[in-house]
C-alpha positions as semicolon CSV with decimal commas, in nm:
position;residue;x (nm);y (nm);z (nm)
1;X;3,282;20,984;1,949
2;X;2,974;21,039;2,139
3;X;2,746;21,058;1,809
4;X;2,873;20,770;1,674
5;X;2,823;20,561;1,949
6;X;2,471;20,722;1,992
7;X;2,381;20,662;1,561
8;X;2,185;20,394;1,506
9;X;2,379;20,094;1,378
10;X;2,115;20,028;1,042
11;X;2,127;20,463;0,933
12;X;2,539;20,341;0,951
13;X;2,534;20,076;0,765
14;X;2,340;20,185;0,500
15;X;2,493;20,519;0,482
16;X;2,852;20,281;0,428
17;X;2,644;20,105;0,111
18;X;2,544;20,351;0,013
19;X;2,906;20,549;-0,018
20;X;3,060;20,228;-0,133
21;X;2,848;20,216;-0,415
22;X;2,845;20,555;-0,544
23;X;3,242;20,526;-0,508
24;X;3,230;20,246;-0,694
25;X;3,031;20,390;-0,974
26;X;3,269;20,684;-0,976
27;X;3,560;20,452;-0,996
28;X;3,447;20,243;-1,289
29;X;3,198;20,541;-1,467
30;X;3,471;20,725;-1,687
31;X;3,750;20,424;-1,740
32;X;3,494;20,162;-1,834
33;X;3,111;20,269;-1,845
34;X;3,206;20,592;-2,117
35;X;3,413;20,394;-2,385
36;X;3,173;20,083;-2,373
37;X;2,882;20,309;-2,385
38;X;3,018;20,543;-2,667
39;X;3,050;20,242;-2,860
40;X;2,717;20,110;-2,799
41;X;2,597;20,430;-2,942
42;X;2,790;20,404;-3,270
43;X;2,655;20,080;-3,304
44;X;2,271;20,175;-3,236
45;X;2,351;20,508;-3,444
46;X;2,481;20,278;-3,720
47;X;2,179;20,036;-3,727
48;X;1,949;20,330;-3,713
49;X;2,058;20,460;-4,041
50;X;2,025;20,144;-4,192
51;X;1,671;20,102;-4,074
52;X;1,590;20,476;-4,163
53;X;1,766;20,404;-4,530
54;X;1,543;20,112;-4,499
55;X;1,230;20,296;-4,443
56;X;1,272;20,595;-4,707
57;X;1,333;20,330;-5,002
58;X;1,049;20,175;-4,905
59;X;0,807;20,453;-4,895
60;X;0,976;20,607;-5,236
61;X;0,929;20,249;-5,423
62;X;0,496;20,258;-5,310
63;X;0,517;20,632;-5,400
64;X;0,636;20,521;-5,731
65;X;0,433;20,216;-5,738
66;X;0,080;20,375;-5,624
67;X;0,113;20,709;-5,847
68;X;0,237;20,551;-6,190
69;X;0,004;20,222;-6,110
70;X;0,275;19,999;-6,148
71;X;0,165;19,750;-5,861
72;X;0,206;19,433;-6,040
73;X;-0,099;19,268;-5,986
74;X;-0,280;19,505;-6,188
75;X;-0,084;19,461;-6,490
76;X;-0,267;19,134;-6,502
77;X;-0,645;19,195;-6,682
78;X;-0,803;18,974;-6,396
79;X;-1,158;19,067;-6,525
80;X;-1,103;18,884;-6,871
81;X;-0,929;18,583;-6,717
82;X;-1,212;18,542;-6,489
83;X;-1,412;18,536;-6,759
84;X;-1,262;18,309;-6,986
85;X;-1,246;18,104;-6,708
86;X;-1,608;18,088;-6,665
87;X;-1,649;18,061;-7,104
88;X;-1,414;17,775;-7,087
89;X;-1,496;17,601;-6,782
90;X;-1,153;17,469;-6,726
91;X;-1,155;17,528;-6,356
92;X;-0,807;17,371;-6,196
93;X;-0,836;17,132;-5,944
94;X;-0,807;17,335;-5,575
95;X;-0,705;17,168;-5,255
96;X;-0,791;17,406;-4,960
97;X;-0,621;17,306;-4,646
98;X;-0,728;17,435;-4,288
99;X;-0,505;17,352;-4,043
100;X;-0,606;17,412;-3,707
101;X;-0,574;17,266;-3,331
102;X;-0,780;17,305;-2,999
103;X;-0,989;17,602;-3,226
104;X;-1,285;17,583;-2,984
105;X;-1,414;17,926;-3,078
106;X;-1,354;17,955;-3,427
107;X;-1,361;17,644;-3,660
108;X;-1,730;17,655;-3,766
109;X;-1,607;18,034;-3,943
110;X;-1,323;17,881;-4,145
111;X;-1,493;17,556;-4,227
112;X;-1,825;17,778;-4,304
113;X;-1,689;18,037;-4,539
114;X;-1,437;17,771;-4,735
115;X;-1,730;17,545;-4,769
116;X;-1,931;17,830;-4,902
117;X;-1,654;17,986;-5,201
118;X;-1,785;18,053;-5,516
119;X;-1,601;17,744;-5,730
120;X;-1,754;17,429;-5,884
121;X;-1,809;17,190;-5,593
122;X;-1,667;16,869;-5,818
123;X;-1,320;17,161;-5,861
124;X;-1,269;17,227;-5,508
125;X;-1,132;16,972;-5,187
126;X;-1,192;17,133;-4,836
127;X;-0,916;16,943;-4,629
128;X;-0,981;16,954;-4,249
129;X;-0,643;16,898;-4,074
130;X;-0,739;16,900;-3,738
131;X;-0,421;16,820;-3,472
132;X;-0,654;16,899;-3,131
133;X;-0,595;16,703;-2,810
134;X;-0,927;16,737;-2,681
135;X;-1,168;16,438;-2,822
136;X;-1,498;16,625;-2,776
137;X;-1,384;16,914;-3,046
138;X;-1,268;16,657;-3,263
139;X;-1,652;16,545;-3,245
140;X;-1,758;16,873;-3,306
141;X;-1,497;16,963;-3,593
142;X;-1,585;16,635;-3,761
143;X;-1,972;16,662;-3,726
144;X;-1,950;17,028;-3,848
145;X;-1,729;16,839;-4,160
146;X;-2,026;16,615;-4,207
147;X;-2,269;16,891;-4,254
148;X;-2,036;17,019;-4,534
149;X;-2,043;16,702;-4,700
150;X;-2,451;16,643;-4,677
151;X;-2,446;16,951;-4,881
152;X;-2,227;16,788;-5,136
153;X;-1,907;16,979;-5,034
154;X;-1,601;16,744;-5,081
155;X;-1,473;16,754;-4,717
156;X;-1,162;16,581;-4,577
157;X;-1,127;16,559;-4,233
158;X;-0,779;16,430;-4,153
159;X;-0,637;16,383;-3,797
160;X;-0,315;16,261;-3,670
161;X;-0,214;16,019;-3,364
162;X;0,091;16,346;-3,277
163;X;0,175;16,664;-3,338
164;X;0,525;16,611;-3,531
165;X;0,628;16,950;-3,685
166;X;0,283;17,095;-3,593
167;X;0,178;17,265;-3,856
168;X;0,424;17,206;-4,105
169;X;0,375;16,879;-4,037
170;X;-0,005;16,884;-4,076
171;X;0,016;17,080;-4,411
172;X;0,322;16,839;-4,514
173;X;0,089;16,527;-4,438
174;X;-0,210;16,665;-4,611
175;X;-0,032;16,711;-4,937
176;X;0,067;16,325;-4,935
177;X;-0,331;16,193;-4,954
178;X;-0,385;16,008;-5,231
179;X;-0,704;16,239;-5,370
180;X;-0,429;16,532;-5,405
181;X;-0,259;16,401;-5,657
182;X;-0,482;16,552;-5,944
183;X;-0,500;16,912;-5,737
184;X;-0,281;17,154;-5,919
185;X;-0,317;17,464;-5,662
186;X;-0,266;17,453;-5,272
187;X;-0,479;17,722;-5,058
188;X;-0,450;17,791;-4,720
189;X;-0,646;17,902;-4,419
190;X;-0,599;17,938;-4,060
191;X;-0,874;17,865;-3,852
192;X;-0,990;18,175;-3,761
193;X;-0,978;18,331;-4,141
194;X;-1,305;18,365;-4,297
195;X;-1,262;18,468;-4,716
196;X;-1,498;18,574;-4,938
197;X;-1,710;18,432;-5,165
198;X;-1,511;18,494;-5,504
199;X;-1,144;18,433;-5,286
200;X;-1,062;18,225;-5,578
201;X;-1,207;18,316;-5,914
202;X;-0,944;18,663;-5,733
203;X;-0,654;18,464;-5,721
204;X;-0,670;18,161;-5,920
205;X;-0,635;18,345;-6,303
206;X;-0,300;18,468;-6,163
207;X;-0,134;18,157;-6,117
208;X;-0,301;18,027;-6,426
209;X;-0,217;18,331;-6,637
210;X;0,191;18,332;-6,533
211;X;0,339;17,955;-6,475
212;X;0,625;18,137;-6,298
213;X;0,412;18,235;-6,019
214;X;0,426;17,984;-5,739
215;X;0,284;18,183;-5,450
216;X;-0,044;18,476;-5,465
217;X;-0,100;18,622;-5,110
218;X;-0,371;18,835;-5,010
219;X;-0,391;19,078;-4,727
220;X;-0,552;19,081;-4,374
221;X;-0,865;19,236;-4,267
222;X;-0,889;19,223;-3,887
223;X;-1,264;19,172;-3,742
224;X;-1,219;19,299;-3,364
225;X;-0,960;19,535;-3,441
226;X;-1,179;19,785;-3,243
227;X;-1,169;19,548;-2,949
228;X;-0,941;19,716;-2,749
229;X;-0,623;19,957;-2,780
230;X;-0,403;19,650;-2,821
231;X;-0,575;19,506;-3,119
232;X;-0,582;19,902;-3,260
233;X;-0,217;19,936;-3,287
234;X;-0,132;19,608;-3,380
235;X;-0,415;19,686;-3,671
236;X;-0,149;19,962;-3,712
237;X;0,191;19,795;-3,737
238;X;0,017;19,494;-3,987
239;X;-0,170;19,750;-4,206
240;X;0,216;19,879;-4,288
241;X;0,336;19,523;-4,310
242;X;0,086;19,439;-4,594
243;X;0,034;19,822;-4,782
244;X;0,421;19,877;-4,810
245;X;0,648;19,575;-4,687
246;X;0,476;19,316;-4,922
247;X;0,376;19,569;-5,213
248;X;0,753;19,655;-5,245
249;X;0,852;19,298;-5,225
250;X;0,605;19,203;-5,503
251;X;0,651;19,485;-5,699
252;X;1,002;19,461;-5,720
253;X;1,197;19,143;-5,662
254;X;0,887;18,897;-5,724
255;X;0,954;18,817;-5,340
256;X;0,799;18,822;-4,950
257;X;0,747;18,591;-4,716
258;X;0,460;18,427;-4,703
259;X;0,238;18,501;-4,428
260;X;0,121;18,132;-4,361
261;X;-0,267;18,169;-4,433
262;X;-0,496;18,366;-4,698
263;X;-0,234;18,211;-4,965
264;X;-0,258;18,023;-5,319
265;X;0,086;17,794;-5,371
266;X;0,108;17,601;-5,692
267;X;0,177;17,283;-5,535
268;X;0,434;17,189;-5,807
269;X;0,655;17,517;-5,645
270;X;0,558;17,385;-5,328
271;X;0,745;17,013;-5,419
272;X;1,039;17,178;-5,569
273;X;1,099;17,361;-5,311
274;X;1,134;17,063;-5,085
275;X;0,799;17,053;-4,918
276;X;0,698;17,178;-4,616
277;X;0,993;17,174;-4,334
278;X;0,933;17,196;-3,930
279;X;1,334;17,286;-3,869
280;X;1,197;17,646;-3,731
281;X;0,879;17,804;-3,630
282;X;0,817;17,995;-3,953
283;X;0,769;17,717;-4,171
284;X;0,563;17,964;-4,386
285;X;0,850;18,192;-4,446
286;X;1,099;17,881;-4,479
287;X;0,906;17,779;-4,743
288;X;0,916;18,148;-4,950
289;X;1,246;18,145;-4,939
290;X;1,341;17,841;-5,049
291;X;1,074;17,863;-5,397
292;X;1,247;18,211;-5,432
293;X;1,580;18,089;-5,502
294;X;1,414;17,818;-5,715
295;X;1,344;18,122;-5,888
296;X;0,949;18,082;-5,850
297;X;0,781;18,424;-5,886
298;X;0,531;18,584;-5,606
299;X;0,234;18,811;-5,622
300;X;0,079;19,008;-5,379
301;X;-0,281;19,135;-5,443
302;X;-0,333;19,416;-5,230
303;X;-0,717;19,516;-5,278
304;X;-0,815;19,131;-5,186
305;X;-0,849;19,099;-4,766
306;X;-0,970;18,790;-4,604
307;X;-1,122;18,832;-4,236
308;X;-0,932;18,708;-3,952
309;X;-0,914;18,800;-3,589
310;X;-0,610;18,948;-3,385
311;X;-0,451;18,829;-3,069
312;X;-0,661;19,081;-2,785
313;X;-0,485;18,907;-2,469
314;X;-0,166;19,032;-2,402
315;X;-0,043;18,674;-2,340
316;X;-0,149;18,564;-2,672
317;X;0,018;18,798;-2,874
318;X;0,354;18,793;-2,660
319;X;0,360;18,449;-2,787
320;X;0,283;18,505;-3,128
321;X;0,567;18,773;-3,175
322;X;0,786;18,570;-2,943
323;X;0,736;18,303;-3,261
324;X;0,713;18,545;-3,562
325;X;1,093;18,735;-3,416
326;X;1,259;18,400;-3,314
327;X;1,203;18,181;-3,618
328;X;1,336;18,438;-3,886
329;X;1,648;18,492;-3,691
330;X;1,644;18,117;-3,649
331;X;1,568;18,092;-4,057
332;X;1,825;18,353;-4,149
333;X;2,098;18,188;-3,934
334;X;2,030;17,807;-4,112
335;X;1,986;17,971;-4,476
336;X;2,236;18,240;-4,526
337;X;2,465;18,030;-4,656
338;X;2,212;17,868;-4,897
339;X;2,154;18,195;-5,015
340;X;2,460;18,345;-5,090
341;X;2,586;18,028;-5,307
342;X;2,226;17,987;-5,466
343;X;2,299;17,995;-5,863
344;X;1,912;18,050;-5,950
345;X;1,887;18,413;-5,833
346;X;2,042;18,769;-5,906
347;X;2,327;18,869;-5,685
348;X;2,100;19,177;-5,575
349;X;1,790;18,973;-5,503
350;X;2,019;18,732;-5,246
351;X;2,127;19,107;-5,121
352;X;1,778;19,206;-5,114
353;X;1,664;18,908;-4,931
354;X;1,974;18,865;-4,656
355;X;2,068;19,238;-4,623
356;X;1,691;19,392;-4,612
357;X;1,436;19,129;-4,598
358;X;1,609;18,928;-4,299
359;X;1,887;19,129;-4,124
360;X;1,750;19,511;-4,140
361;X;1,384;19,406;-4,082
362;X;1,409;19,103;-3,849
363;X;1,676;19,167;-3,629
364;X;1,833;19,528;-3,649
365;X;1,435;19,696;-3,639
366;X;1,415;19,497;-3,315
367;X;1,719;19,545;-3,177
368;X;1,718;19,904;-3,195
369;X;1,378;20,016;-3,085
370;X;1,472;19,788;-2,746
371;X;1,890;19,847;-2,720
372;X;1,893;20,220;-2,845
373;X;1,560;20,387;-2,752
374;X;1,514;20,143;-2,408
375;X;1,862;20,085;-2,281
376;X;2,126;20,308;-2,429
377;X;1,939;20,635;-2,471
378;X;1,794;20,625;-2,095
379;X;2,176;20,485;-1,964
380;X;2,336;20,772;-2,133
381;X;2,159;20,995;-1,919
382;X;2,324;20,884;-1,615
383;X;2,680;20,901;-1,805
384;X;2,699;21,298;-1,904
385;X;3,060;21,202;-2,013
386;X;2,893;21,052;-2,322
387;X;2,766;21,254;-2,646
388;X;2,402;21,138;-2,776
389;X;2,370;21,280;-3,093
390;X;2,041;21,374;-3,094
391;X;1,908;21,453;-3,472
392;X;1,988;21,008;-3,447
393;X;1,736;20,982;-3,193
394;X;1,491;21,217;-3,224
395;X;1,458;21,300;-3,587
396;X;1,497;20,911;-3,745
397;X;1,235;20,778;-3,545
398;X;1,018;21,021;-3,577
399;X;1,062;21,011;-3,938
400;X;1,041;20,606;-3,898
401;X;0,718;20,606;-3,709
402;X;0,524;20,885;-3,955
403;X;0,654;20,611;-4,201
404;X;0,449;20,352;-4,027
405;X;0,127;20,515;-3,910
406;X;0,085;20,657;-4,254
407;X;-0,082;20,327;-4,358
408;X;-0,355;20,372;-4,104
409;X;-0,487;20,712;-4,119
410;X;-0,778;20,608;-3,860
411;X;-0,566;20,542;-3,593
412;X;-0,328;20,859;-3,587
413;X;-0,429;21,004;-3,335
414;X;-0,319;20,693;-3,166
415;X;0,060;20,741;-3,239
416;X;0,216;20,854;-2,896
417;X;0,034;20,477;-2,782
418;X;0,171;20,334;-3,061
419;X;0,560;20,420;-3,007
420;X;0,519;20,343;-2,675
421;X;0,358;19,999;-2,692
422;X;0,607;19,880;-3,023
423;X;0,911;19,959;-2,746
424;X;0,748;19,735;-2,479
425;X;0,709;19,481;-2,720
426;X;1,072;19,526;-2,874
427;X;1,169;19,361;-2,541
428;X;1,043;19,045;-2,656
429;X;1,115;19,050;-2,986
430;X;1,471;19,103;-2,933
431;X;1,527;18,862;-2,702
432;X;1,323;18,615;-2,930
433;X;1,579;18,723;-3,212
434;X;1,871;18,664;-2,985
435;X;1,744;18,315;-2,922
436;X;1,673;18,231;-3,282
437;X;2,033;18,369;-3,382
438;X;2,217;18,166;-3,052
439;X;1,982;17,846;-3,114
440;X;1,875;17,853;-2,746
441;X;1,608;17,747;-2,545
442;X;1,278;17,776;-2,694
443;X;1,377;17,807;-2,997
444;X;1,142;17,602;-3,127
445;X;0,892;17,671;-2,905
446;X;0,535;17,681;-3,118
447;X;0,214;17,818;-2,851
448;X;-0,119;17,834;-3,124
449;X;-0,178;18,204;-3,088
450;X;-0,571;18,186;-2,866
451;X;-0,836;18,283;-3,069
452;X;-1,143;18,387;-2,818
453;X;-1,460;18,413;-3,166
454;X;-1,705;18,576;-3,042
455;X;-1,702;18,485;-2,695
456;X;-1,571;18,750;-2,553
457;X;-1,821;18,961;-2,628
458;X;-2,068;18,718;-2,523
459;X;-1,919;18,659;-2,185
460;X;-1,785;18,956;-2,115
461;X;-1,479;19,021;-1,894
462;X;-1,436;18,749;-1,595
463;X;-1,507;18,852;-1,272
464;X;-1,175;18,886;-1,082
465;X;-1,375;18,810;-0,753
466;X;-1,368;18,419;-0,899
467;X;-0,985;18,377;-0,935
468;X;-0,813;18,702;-0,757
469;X;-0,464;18,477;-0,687
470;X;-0,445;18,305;-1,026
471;X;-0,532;18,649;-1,166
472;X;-0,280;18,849;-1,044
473;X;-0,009;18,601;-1,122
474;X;-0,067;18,579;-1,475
475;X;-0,098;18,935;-1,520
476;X;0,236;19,019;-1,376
477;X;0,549;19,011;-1,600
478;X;0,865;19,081;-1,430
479;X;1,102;19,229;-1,747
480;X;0,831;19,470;-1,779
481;X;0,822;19,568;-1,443
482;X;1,193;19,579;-1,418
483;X;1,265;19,772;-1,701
484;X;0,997;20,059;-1,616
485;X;1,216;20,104;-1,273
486;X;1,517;20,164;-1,482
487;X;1,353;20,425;-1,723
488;X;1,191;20,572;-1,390
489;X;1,521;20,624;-1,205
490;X;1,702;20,772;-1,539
491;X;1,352;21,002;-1,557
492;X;1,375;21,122;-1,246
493;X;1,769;21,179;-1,275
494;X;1,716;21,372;-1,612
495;X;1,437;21,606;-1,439
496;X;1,693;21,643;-1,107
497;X;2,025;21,727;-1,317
498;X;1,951;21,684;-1,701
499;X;1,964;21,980;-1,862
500;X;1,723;21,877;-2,164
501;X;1,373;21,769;-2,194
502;X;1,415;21,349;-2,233
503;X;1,229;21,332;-1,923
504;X;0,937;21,380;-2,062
505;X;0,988;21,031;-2,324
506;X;1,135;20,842;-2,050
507;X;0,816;20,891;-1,783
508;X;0,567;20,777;-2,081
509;X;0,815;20,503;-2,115
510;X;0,779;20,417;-1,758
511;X;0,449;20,430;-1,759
512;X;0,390;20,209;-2,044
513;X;0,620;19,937;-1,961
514;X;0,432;19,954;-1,582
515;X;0,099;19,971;-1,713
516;X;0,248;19,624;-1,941
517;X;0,388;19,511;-1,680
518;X;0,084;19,499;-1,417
519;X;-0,117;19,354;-1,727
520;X;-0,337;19,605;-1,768
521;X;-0,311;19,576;-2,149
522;X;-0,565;19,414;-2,390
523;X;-0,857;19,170;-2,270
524;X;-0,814;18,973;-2,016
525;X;-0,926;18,572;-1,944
526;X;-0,857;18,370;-1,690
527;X;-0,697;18,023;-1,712
């Protein structure tokens, strides 16, 4: 009696939370936390075999592909066409169309190298379709238009009065001038790409050569990829997008999605597939689809890259994948049904296009790299009750990620940075698939992914002595933060009372999603 009236009152009641708590736990761990844990494993187990089966046919199809020389773009003689182009001088009529809005930093690079393509200037329409707020760009874009034209470039510069269906809209707009009407071939640009000279005399034969293609699509090339180890590995996860994603799509089903810039459409593919339509924020891959099961053929051109710049602030590029994962969930929930009763297309190209191209790579690749490797795998540490099978989660990843760094042989030695950067990020990008599925709140939220030029590099990093408050709060993000305490606390258990080595994963983990979280990732800018 004496020592309890003698213990201090705060050591008691946190001693009673403390027991509650843990008796709690013990109460509900076996009875409820096993069997709905267990099952969340089948279920990640389950979606990881599709995603590894996935993977493998993918890599055996550009084995196939690269050692018989059966990508299909090469079955074309582009040389010849090129040149009977140039015997013949029937160039097509080519509207080029640069959307682009608030593009402080980068407009005079798109206008500049579109303006400058090697095509006959009375073939060619450069089509400016500038949506920015701010009046004193619109001055610039325009008098930068007007040094085009002085040259005796044709040069449109078209503006609207809103921003309805951004830039569907704009592209959807610029196709109804009157001067279009004689243009046979669409191309497109955002405003930070910069393509070569010959970009057309490369692309142009293929659409002329096969009147079922409606759609050639070249490849990125990334300028600041070397900027910093954020623009590296996404340089890593895009260079497998383009070298095996979109080679297998073209060289087998004729299909990808269109990556909204560094394209050719036919415009008459364009118009019967409806147009361009704002209903989600991939109005690029919308658009893909919907020619596809008009049964319009694509082709992918793999050697042809067009400069362009990545996203190196952190808050950029959370945006851009918050809008490149929400509106293909968004797109598969609206068109599934389109697809399945489309009478145009092969029962195993709608299977190809619901089962792989949507489901297994928009939603199940995100929602396992987050659910299994980020929730399930660290939770079922703390529940010895329940069985991880572990060839599932060590050996199918591994074999997933050696999949996808193969593309970039530079950057290997990059790959633990690169696993644990792609989880962070699967945070995001499953929650933005969530959203798109559910129709929720910002579902159609479209942010123009910040371009910074060369400025950067002229202005260096800003002082954090200007701004230290507004600084730190946009560099903290919460989830992060939150989620690197979990894997922390299921580290530290593991290394206490685990009696393997996932310990190891889970403090990397940590320390990635802290480092994230703390914004110590890519360059930085104040607002």
């Amino acid at each position: 009696m004496r020592n309890l009236v003698l213990q201090e009152p705060e050591t008691r009641i946190t001693g009673d939370v403390t027991g509650s708590l843990s008796y709690a736990w013990q109460r509900v761990r076996v009875p409820v936390i096993v069997p709905l844990l267990s099952i969340a494993i089948y279920l990640c187990v389950g979606m990881s075999i599709m995603l590894f089966v996935e993977r493998v046919y993918m890599a055996i199809v550009i084995i196939y592909v690269k050692l018989l020389g059966k990508k299909r773009y090469t079955k074309y003689k582009l040389e010849a066409l090129k040149e009977d182009l140039e015997h013949n001088k029937s160039y097509p009529m080519v509207l080029i169309q640069i959307p682009m809005y608030n593009e402080k930093e980068v407009y005079k690079l798109s206008i500049g190298a579109t303006c400058g393509l090697s095509w006959p200037l009375d073939r060619f329409i450069v089509q400016v379709l500038d949506d920015s707020t701010n009046e004193v760009l619109r001055a610039l874009v325009e008098l930068e238009c007007q040094k085009w034209i002085e040259k005796g470039v044709n040069v449109k510069y078209e503006t609207r009065n809103n921003r309805n269906g951004y830039k569907a809209g704009a592209l959807r707009e610029g196709l109804q001038k009157q001067y279009v009407k004689d243009c046979e071939f669409s191309v497109i640009f955002d405003a930070d790409f910069q393509p070569d000279k010959d970009f057309l005399s490369r692309t142009i034969p293929y659409l002329l050569e096969n009147p079922e293609l409606g759609l050639v699509q070249a490849r990125w090339k990334f300028v600041n990829a070397d900027e910093c180890l954020m623009t590296r590995l996404q340089e890593m996860s895009l260079d497998y997008h383009f070298s095996i994603e979109q080679e297998v799509g073209s060289s087998t089903y004729s299909f990808f999605g269109f990556n909204g810039t560094a394209g050719v459409w036919r415009i008459e593919a364009v118009n019967d597939a409806g147009g361009w339509k704002d209903r989600t924020t991939v109005e690029d891959m919308d658009l893909a689809v919907r020619a596809s099961l008009k049964g319009w053929k694509f082709l992918f051109v793999g050697d042809l890259a067009v400069k362009n710049e990545l996203p190196s602030t952190f808050k950029a590029y959370r945006y851009q994948q918050h809008r490149w994962s929400c509106g293909p969930a968004n797109l598969f929930r609206k068109m599934t049904k389109e697809i399945i009763f489309c009478e145009k297309v092969s029962i195993w190209k709608k299977f190809h296009v619901i089962y792989a191209f949507f489901f297994v790579r928009k939603i199940v690749a995100h929602w396992v790299t987050f659910f299994f490797y980020c929730v399930i795998i660290p939770a079922s540490i703390l529940v010895p009750e329940v069985h991880l099978p572990k060839p599932i989660a060590i050996y199918i990843p591994a074999t997933i990620t050696i999949l996808n760094t193969v593309c970039t042989p530079r950057s290997m030695h990059l790959l633990v940075f690169w696993i644990l950067f792609e989880n962070v990020m699967s945070l995001h990008r499953s929650k933005a698939a969530i959203i798109g599925l559910l129709e929720a709140n910002r579902v159609n939220e479209w942010v123009v992914t910040e371009k910074l030029g060369n400025t950067s590099k002229q202005k260096g990093n800003v002082k954090a002595s200007k701004k230290p408050q507004s600084q730190i709060g946009e560099r903290i993000h919460v989830l992060e933060l939150i989620m690197g305490m979990f894997m922390l606390h299921c580290a530290i258990y593991n290394l206490l009372f685990g009696k393997d080595h996932f310990f190891v994963y889970l403090l990397l983990q940590a320390g990635a999603f802290f480092i994230i979280g703390f914004g110590h990732v890519g360059t930085f800018v104040s607002n």
